[in-house]
C-alpha positions as CSV (number, residue, x, y, z in Angstrom):
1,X,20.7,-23.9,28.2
2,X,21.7,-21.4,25.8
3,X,24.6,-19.2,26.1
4,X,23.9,-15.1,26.4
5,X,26.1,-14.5,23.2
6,X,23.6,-16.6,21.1
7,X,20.6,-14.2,19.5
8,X,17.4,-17.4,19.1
9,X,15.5,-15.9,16.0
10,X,11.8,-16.5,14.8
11,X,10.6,-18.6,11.0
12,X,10.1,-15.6,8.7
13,X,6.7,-16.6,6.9
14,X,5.9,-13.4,5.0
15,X,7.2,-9.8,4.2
16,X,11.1,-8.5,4.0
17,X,13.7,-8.9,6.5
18,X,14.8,-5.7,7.6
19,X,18.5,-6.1,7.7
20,X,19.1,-8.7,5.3
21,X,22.1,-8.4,1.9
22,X,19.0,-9.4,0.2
23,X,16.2,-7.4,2.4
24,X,16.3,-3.9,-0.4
25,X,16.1,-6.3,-4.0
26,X,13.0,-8.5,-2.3
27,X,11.5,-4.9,-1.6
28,X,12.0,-4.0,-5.0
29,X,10.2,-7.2,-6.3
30,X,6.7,-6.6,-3.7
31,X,6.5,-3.0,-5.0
32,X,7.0,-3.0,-8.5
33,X,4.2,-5.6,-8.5
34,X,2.0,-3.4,-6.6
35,X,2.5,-0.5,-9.0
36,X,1.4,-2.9,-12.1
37,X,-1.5,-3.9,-9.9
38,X,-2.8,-0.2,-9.1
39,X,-2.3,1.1,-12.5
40,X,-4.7,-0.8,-14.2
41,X,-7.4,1.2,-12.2
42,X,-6.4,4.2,-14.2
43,X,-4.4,6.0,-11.2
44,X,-0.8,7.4,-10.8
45,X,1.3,5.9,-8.5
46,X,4.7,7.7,-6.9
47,X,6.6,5.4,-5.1
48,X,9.6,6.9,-2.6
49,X,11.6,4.7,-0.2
50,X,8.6,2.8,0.9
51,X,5.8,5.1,0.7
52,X,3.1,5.2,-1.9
53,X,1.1,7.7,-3.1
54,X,-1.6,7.2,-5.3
55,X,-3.8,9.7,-6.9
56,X,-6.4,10.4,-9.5
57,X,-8.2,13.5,-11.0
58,X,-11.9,13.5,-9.7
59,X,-14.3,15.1,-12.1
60,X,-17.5,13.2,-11.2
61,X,-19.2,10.0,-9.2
62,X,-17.6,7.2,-11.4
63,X,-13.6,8.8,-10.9
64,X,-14.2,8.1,-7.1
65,X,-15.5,4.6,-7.6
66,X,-12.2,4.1,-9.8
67,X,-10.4,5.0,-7.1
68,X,-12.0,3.0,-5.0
69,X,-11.3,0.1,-6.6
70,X,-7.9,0.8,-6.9
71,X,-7.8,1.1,-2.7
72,X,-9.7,-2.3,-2.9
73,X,-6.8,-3.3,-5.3
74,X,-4.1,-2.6,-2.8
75,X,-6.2,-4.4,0.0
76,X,-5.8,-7.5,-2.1
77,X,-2.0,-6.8,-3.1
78,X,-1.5,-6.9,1.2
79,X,-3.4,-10.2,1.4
80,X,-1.5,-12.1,-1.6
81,X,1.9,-10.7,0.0
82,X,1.1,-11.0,3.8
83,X,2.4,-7.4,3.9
84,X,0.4,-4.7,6.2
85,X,-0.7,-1.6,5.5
86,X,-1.0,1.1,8.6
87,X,-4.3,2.6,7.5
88,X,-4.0,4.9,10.2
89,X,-0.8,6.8,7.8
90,X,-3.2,7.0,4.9
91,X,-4.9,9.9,3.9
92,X,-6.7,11.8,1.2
93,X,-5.3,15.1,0.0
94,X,-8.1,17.3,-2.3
95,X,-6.5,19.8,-4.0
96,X,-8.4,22.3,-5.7
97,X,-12.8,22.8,-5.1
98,X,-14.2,19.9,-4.2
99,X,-16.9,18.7,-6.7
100,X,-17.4,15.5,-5.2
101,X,-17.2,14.0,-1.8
102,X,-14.6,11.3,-1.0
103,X,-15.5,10.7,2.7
104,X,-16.4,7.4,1.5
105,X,-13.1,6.4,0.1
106,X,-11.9,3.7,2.9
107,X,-9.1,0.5,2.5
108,X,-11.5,-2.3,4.4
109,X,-13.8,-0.4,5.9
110,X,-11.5,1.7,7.5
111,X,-12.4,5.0,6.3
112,X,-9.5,7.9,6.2
């Protein structure tokens, strides 16, 4: 029988302890290597506190499927780290006329 004072605690397998001395320098390490892994599909990535944005200027058909890819990119980055992403916080922002559609831009099959 344990006593009330005692706090029984779960095997971390995967992400950051919230918390932790070391919690904010892991974080550091997941993120950077999720900006190197975005930026070789050609987009900018902001990073603040522990949101991303991500953008890229569409002019045409093939800018989209760059981007795309880039979503498809972070899908992978969430696997290899066992981190999760809340899809239902993502969205695309269009700024300016909209030459073409992005209603198909989705992070697996989840569309935004």
């Amino acid at each position: 029988m344990c006593p009330s004072s005692l706090i029984l605690t779960d095997d971390k397998l995967h992400g950051v302890i919230q918390g932790s001395g070391i919690g904010p320098i892991m974080f550091v390490m997941f993120i950077n290597d999720l900006v190197d892994a975005l930026k070789q599909f050609g987009v900018c990535v902001k990073l603040f506190a522990d949101d991303v944005k991500i953008f890229i200027r569409v002019l045409n058909n093939c800018d989209v499927q760059q981007l795309q890819r880039a979503l498809d990119a972070l899908a992978n980055w969430e696997d290899v780290w066992q981190l999760s992403i809340s899809v239902s916080k993502c969205s695309v922002v269009n700024i300016g006329k909209s030459i073409v559609p992005l209603s198909s831009l989705h992070i697996r099959k989840k569309m935004f």
